[in-house]
C-alpha positions, 0 to 999 in steps of 0.5 A: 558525475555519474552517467545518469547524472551527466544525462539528466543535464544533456536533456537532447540526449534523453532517449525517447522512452523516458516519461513521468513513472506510474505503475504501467512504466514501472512494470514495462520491461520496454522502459529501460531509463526511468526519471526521477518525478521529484528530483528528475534524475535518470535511471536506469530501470534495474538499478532502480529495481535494486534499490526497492524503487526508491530514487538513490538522489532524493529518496521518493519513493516510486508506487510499487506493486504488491508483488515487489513488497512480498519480494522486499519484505519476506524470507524467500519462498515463504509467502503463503497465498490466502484467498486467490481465487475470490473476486468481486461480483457486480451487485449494483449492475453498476455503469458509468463510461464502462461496466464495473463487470468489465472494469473487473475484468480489464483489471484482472488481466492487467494486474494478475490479481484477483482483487486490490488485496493480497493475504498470506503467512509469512516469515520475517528472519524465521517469524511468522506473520499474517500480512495483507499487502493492498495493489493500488494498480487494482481500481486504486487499492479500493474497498470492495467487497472482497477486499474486506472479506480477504482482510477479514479472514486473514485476521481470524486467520491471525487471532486462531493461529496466534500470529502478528499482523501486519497490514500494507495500505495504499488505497483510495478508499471505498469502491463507489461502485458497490455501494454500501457493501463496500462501506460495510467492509469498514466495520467488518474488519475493524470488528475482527480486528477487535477480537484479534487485539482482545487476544493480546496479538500485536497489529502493525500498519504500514501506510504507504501512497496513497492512504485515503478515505474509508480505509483510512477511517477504519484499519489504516489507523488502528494499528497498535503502532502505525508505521509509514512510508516518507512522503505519503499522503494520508488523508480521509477527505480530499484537501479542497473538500477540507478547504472548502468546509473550513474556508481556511487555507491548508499547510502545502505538507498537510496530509503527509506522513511528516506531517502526521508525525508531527502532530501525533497520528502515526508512530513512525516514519521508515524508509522502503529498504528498512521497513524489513529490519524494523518489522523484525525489531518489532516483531522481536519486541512483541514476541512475549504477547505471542507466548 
């Protein structure tokens, strides 16, 4: 029995800094024991970190940052930043227990980025890739406006220098607090990407957790193949909007990527430590399109 093992089961001697993880615990140096909010097993944080935050137990897979997927995805050094400077205004003068101009604000500070996305060139074993990684840490990966506009760029970005694309979802949907602006964003990218797939280039999706509302409804699901993470929810309404339209009961699985897989919406299901192997496996299969 392992020393986490041995400690999850002498529940008195768990030391105090063990909470239920989200972002804010996972990025925390102070947390150095992390449990498990599926299977309840301790960790301790660094291997946890080694394992690409995946539980070594039952395999759930922990939220992360946008920073550790360029970390686990990439060839080192090779990330090439689009667009770090572009941040959101506040068209709507938009106010509701806090400014939206502050909430901005408090995000950035917190998270270190600009806005819930990053874009850049890439390489995967020496392929190069236009990607876009979404930060649900930033107003839970929501659409505002820059978020389309950086995805926007980034895949012109893409079909002028003839590259694949690969964009990582985990979003709540669109930013309420922009109003139809954030909306626009859904066509506003789709239409880009229209030109991009019109130059023969391949678009890859992976859909991570959460992937909800208009993004779902746009790019998320318009990916030549559509990857995604083991048990993550992907939806467009909430499961009680549904329930309560339909008057019937949903699946306890419904709106999971095993679920979607099942009944034909995503392509494939793969875990966080093979998303690189078969990014590259796909990247390798597409290669005449790049010609």
């Amino acid at each position: 029995m392992s020393l986490s093992q041995w400690l999850v089961q002498k529940r008195n001697l768990l030391p105090n800094n063990v909470i239920k993880v989200d972002y804010n615990v996972l990025q925390s140096p102070n947390n150095l024991w992390i449990k498990c909010n599926q299977c309840n097993l301790l960790m301790y944080h660094k291997v946890l970190s080694a394992n690409h935050k995946v539980c070594p137990q039952c395999s759930y897979h922990f939220p992360t940052s946008s920073q550790d997927r360029i970390k686990y995805l990439f060839d080192v050094n090779s990330w090439e930043s689009f667009d770090i400077n572009l941040s959101s205004t506040d068209p709507l003068g938009f106010v509701d227990k806090k400014l939206y101009s502050q909430r901005l604000i408090d995000m950035k500070i917190k998270t270190g980025l600009s806005d819930a996305v990053q874009t850049g060139i890439a390489k995967i074993n020496n392929i190069s890739v236009a990607c876009g990684i979404m930060d649900f840490r930033f107003m839970g990966g929501s659409m505002g406006s820059v978020v389309g506009e950086k995805l926007t760029r980034l895949v012109e970005k893409a079909t002028l220098l003839r590259l694949p694309l690969i964009i990582i979802c985990a979003s709540g949907g669109a930013r309420m607090q922009e109003g139809m602006l954030s909306l626009m964003q859904m066509a506003k990218v789709s239409s880009a990407l229209h030109r991009h797939n019109e130059s023969v280039l391949p678009y890859f999706t992976v859909l991570t957790s959460p992937t909800t509302g208009g993004v779902t409804a746009s790019f998320a699901m318009l990916g030549d193949l559509i990857l995604a993470e083991p048990q993550a929810v992907i939806a467009f309404a909430g499961r009680r909007v549904i329930e309560q339209t339909i008057k019937e009961d949903l699946p306890k699985n419904f709106q999971t990527s095993e679920y979607l897989f099942k009944h034909g919406f995503i392509d494939l299901i793969v875990p966080r430590k093979q998303l690189r192997s078969q990014l590259n496996q796909l990247l390798l299969l597409y290669s005449n399109s790049l010609r």
